[in-house]
C-alpha beads as a LAMMPS data file, in Angstrom:
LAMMPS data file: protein, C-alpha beads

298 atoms
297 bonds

1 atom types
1 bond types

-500.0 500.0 xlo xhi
-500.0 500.0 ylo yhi
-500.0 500.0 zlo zhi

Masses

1 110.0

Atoms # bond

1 1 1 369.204 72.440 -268.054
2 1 1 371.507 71.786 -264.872
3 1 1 370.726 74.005 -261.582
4 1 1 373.543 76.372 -262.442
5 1 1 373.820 76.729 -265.811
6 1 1 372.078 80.362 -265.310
7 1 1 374.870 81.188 -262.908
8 1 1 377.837 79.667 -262.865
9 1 1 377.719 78.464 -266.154
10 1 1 376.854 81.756 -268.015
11 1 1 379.814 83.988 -265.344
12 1 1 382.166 81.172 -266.793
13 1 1 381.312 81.410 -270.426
14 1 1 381.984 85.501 -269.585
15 1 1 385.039 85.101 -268.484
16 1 1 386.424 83.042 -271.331
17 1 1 385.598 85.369 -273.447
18 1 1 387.070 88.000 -271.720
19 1 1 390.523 85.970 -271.395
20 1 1 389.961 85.865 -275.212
21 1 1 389.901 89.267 -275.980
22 1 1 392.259 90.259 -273.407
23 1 1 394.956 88.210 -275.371
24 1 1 393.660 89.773 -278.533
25 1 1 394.518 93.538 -276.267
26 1 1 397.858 92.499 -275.586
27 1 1 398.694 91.345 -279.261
28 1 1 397.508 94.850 -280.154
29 1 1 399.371 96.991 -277.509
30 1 1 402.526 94.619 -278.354
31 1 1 402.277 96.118 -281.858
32 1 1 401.431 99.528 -280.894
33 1 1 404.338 99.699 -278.720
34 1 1 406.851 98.199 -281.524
35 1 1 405.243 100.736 -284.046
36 1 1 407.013 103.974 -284.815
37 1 1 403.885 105.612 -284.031
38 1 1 404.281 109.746 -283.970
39 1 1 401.554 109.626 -281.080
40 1 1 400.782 112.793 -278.595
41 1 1 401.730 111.781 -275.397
42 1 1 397.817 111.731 -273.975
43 1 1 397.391 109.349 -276.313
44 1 1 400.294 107.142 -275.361
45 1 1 399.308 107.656 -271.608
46 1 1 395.599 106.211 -272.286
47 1 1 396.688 103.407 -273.738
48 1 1 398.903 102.909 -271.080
49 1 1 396.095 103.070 -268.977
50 1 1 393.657 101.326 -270.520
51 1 1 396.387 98.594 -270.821
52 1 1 396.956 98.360 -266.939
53 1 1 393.243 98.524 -266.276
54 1 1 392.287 95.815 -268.998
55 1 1 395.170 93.563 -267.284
56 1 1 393.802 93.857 -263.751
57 1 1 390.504 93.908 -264.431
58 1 1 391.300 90.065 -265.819
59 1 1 393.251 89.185 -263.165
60 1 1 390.291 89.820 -261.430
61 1 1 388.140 87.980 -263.642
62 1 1 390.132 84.594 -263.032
63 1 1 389.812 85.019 -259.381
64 1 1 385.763 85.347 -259.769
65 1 1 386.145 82.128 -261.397
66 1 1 388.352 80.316 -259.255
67 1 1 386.477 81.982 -256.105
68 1 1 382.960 80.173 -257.680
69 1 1 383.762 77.498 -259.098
70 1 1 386.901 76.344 -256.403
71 1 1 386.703 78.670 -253.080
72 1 1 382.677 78.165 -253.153
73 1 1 382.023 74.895 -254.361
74 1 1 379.171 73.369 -252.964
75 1 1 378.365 76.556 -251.506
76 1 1 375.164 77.556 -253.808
77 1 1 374.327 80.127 -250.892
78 1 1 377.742 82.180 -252.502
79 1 1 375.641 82.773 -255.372
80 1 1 373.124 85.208 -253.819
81 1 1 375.825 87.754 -253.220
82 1 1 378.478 89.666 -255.798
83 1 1 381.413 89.739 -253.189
84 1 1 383.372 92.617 -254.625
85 1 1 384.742 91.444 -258.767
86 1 1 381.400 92.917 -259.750
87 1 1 381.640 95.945 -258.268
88 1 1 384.870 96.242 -259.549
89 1 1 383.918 94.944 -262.612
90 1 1 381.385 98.073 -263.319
91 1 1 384.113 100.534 -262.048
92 1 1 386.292 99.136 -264.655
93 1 1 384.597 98.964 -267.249
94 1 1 383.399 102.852 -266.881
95 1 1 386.965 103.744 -266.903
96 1 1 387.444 101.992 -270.114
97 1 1 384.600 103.656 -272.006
98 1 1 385.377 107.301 -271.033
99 1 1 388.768 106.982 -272.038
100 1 1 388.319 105.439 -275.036
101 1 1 385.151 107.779 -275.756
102 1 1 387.286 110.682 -274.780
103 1 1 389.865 109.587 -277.813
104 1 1 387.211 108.987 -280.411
105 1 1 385.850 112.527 -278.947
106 1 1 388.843 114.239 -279.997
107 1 1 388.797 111.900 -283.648
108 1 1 384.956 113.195 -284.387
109 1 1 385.971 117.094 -283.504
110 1 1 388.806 117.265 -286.165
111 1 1 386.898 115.908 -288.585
112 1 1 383.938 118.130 -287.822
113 1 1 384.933 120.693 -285.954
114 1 1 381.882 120.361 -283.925
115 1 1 381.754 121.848 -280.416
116 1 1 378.017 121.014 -280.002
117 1 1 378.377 117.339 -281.368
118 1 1 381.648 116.656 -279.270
119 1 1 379.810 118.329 -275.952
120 1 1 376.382 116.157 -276.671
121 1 1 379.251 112.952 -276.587
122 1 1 381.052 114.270 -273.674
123 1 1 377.739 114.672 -271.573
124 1 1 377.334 111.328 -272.214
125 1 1 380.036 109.344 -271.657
126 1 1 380.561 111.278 -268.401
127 1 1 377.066 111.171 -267.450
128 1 1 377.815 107.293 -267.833
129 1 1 380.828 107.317 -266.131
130 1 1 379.866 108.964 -262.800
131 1 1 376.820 106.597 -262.954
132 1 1 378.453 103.309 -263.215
133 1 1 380.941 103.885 -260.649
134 1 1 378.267 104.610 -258.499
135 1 1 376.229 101.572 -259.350
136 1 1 379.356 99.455 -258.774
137 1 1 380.352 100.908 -255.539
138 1 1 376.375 100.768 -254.480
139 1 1 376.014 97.158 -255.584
140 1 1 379.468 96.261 -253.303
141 1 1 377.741 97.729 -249.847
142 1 1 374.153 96.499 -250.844
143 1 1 375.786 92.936 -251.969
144 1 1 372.733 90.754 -251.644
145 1 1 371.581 90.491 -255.867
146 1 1 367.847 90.268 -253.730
147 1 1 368.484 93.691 -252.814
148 1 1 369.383 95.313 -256.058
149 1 1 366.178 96.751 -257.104
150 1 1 367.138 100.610 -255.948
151 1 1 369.993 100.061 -258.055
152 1 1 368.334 99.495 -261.205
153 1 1 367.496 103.360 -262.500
154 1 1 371.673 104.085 -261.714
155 1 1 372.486 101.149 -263.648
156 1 1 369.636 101.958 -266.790
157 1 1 371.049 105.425 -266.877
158 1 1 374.796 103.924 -266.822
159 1 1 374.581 101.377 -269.751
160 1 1 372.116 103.761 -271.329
161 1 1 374.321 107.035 -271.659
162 1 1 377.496 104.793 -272.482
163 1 1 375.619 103.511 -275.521
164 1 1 374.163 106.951 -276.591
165 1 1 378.176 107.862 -276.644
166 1 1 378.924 104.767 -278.438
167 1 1 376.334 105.070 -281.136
168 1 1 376.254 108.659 -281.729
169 1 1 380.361 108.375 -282.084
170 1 1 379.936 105.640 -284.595
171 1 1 377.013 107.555 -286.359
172 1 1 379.295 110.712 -286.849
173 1 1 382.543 108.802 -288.419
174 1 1 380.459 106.620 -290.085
175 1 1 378.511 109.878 -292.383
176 1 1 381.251 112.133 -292.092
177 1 1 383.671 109.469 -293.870
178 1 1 381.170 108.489 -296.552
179 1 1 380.727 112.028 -297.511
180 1 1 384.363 111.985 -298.367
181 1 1 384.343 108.976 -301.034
182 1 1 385.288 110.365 -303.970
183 1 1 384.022 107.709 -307.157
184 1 1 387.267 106.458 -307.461
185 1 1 388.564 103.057 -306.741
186 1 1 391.772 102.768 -304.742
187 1 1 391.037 106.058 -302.853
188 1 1 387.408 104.813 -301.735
189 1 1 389.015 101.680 -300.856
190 1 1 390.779 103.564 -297.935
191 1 1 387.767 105.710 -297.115
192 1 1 386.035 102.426 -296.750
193 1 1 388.348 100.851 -294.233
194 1 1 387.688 103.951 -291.758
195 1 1 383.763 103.601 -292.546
196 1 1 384.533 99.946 -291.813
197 1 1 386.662 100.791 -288.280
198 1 1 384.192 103.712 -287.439
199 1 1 381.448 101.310 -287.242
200 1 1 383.241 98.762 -285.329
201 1 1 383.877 101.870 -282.760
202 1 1 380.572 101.765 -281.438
203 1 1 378.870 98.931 -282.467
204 1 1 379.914 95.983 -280.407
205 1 1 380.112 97.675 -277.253
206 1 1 377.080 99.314 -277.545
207 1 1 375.492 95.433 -278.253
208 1 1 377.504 94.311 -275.324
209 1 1 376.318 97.187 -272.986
210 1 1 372.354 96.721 -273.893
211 1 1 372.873 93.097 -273.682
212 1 1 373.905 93.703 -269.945
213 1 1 371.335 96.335 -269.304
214 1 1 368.726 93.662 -270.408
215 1 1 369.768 91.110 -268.703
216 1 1 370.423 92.579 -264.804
217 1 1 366.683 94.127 -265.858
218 1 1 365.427 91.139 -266.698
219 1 1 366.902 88.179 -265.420
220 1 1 368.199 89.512 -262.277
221 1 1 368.204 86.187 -260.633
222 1 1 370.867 84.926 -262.910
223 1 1 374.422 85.951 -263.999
224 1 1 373.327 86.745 -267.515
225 1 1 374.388 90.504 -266.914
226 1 1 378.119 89.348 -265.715
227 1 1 378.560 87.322 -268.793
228 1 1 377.669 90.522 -271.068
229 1 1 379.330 92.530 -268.537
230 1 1 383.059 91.122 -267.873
231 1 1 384.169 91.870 -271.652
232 1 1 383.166 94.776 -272.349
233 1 1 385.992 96.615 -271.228
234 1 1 388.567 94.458 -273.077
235 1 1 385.798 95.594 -276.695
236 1 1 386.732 98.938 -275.540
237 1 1 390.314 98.813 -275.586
238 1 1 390.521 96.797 -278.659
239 1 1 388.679 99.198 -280.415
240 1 1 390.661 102.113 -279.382
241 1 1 394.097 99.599 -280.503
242 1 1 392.309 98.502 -283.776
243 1 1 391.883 102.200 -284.414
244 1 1 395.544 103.477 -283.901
245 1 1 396.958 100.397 -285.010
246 1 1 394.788 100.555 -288.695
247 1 1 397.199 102.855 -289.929
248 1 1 399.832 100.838 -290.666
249 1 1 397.688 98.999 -293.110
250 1 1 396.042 102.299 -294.545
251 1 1 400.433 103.680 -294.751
252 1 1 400.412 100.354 -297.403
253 1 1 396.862 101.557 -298.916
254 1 1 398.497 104.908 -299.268
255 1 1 401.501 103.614 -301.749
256 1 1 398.499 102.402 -304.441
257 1 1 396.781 105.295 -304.551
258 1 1 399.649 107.609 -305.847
259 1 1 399.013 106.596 -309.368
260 1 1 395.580 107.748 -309.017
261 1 1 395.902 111.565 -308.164
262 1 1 397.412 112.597 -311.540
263 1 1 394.524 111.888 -313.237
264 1 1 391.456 113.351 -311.438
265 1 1 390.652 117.469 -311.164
266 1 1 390.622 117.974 -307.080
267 1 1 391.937 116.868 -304.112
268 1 1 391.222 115.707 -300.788
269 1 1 392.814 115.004 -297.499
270 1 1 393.023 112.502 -295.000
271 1 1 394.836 114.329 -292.274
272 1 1 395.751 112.841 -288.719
273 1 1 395.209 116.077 -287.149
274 1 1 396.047 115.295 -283.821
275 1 1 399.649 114.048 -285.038
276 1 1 398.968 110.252 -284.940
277 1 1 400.303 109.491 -287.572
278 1 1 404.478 107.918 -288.067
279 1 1 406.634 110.754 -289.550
280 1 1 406.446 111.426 -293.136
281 1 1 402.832 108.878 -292.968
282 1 1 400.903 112.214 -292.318
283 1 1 398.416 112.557 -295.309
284 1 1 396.619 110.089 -297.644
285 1 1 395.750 112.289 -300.978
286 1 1 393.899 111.274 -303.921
287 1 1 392.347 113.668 -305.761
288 1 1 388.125 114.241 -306.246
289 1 1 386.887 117.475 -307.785
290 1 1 385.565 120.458 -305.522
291 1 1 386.375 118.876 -302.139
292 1 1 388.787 121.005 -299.828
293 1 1 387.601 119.284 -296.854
294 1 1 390.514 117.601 -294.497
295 1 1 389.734 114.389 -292.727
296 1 1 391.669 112.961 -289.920
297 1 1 392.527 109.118 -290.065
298 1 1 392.565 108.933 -286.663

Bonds

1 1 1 2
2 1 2 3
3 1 3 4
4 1 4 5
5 1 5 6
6 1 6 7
7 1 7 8
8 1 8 9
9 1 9 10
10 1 10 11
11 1 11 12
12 1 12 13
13 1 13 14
14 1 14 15
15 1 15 16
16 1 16 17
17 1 17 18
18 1 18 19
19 1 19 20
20 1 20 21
21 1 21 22
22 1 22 23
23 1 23 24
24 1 24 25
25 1 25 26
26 1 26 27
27 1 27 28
28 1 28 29
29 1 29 30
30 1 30 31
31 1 31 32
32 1 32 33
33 1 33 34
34 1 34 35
35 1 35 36
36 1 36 37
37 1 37 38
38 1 38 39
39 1 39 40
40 1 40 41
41 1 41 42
42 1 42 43
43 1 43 44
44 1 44 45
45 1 45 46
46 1 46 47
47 1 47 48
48 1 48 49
49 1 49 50
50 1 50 51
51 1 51 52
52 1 52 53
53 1 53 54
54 1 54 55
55 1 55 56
56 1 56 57
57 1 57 58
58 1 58 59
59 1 59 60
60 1 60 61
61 1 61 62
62 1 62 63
63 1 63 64
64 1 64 65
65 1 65 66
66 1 66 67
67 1 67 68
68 1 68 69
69 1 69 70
70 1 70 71
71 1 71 72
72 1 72 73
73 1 73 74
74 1 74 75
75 1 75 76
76 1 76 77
77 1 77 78
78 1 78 79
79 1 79 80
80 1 80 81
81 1 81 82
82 1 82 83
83 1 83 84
84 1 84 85
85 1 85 86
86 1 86 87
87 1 87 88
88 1 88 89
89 1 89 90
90 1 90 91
91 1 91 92
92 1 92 93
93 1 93 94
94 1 94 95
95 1 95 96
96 1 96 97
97 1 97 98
98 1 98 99
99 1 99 100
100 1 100 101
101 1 101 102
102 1 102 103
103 1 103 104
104 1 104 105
105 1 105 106
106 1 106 107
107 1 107 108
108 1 108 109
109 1 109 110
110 1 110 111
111 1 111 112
112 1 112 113
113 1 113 114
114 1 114 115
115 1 115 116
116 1 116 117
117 1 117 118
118 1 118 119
119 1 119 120
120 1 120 121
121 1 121 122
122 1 122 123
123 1 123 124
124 1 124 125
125 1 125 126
126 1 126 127
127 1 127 128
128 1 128 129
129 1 129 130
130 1 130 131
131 1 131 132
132 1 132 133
133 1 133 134
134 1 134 135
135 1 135 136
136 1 136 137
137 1 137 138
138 1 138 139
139 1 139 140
140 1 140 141
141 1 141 142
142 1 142 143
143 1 143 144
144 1 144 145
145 1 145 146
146 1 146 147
147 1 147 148
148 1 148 149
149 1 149 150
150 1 150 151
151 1 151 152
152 1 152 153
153 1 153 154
154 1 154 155
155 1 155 156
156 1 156 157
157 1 157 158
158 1 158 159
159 1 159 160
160 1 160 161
161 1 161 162
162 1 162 163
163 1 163 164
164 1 164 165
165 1 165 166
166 1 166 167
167 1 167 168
168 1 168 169
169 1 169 170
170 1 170 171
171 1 171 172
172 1 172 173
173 1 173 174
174 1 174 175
175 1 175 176
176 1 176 177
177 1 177 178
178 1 178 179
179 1 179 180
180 1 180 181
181 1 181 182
182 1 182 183
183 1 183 184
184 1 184 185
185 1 185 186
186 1 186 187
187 1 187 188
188 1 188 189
189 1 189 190
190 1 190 191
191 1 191 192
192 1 192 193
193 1 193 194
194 1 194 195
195 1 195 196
196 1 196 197
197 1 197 198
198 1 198 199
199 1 199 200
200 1 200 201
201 1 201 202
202 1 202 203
203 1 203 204
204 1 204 205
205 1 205 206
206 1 206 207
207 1 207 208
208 1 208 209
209 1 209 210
210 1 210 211
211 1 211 212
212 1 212 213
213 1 213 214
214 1 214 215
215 1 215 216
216 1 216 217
217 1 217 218
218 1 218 219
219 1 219 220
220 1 220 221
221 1 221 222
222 1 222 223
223 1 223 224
224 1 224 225
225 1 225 226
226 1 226 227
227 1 227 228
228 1 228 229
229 1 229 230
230 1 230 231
231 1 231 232
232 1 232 233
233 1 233 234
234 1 234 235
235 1 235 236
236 1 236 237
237 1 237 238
238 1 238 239
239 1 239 240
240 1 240 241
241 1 241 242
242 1 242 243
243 1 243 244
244 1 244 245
245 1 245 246
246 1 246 247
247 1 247 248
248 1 248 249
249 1 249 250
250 1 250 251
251 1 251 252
252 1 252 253
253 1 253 254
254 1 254 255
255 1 255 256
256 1 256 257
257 1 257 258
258 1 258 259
259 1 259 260
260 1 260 261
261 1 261 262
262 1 262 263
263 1 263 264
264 1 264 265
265 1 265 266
266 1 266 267
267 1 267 268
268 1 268 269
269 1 269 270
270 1 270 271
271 1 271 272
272 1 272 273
273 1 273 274
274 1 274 275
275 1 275 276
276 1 276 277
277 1 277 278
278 1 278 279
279 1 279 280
280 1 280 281
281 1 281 282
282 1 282 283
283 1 283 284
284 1 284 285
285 1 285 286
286 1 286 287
287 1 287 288
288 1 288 289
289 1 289 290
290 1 290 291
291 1 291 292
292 1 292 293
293 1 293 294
294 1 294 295
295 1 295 296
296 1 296 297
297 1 297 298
């Protein structure tokens, strides 16, 4: 193993990753853009936002790499400090997780009308948010990664409550959505794409996030943490694109399952209750006996 491979080699592999997925966010907002999406205009405005924030957060990214691997070559002693793309980095990447948790917030309390389950979520992800901007503005004046250790609580309690949000978000959807399958094929077909998206809400993020936690824990002497911790802004945003976007291929799930609701006793509804969905694309029915319960799709 070469001298830097912990360091410079792990930031690097990071940041092409995040380059990666931030190409993958663009291809996404491209199509949400060109999409006649009925969207409320908070909606519209985060993923504005989250756009704007995913694209200078990887501007910054390239100039961590060209700083270490061009600016500071052959200057190992560079290494000991985190300048100020990881602080910015942390402050980032909290914006992108409240906003995104405060969207899947609003998706878990139409479909379960929960105040105490959305305010257990909200405690969380802003718990989470106050506490990693702090750790990222506190790591930019400490600086030294020798100094860190008072930082390491803020950042435990950061990554921490930002998963809890993550997981308890993709826990919710997850149960709420297979309660609704109804025995039949084409209809639990669609019910299994938003199980499907519901668990890709939380899951990689919240693997991303612990990965991070672990590592500055851990292996503080190395830049495992940065490679864990550049992306995870750009998993946010996708997620949050992958979710609104999903509906144009559960409009073409919609025109098979037609056929279907003549023949069965009840009916249910997938509803985009917060008025998501394109014009005349606002329900999904199929029909399952004794169900009256409406689900929004997004």
């Amino acid at each position: 193993m070469g001298a830097f491979d912990l360091t410079v080699g792990v930031l690097l592999l990071g940041l092409f990753f995040n380059t990666y997925l931030y190409g993958l966010v663009t291809y996404q907002f491209l199509v949400y853009k060109n999409t006649k999406f009925n969207d409320a205009p908070w909606i519209k405005a985060i993923v504005g936002i989250l756009f704007v924030v995913d694209t200078a957060h990887s501007m910054v990214a390239v100039y961590s790499a060209w700083n270490t691997c061009v600016t500071n070559y052959n200057n190992p002693a560079s290494l000991a400090t985190v300048g100020w793309t990881i602080p910015f980095t942390a402050v980032a990447t909290s914006v992108a997780a409240i906003f995104t948790q405060i969207f899947l917030g609003h998706r878990v309390f139409k479909l379960t009308r929960s105040t105490a389950i959305v305010a257990v979520i909200g405690i969380f992800s802003f718990v989470g948010f106050v506490f990693g901007v702090y750790s990222g503005v506190r790591s930019g004046i400490i600086n030294e990664v020798k100094n860190f250790d008072p930082l390491t609580p803020f950042v435990i309690t950061w990554l921490s409550c930002q998963t809890c949000a993550d997981l308890l978000i993709t826990v919710v959807l997850s149960v709420v959505l297979a309660r609704a399958r109804t025995g039949f094929r084409k209809t639990d077909t669609v019910i299994n794409r938003l199980i499907r998206g519901a668990i890709q809400t939380g899951l990689f993020a919240s693997l991303f996030a612990l990965a991070d936690l672990f590592s500055f824990v851990l292996h503080r002497n190395t830049n495992l943490y940065a490679m864990f911790a550049y992306p995870i802004g750009r998993i946010y945003t996708n997620t949050l694109l992958d979710t609104l976007n999903s509906r144009i291929e559960l409009k073409l799930m919609n025109a098979t399952i037609g056929s279907e609701n003549a023949t069965n006793t009840g009916a249910f509804r997938l509803e985009n209750q917060s008025q998501t969905y394109m014009p005349g694309v606002q329900t999904i029915d199929a029909k399952i006996a004794n169900s009256d319960d409406d689900i929004s799709a997004a």
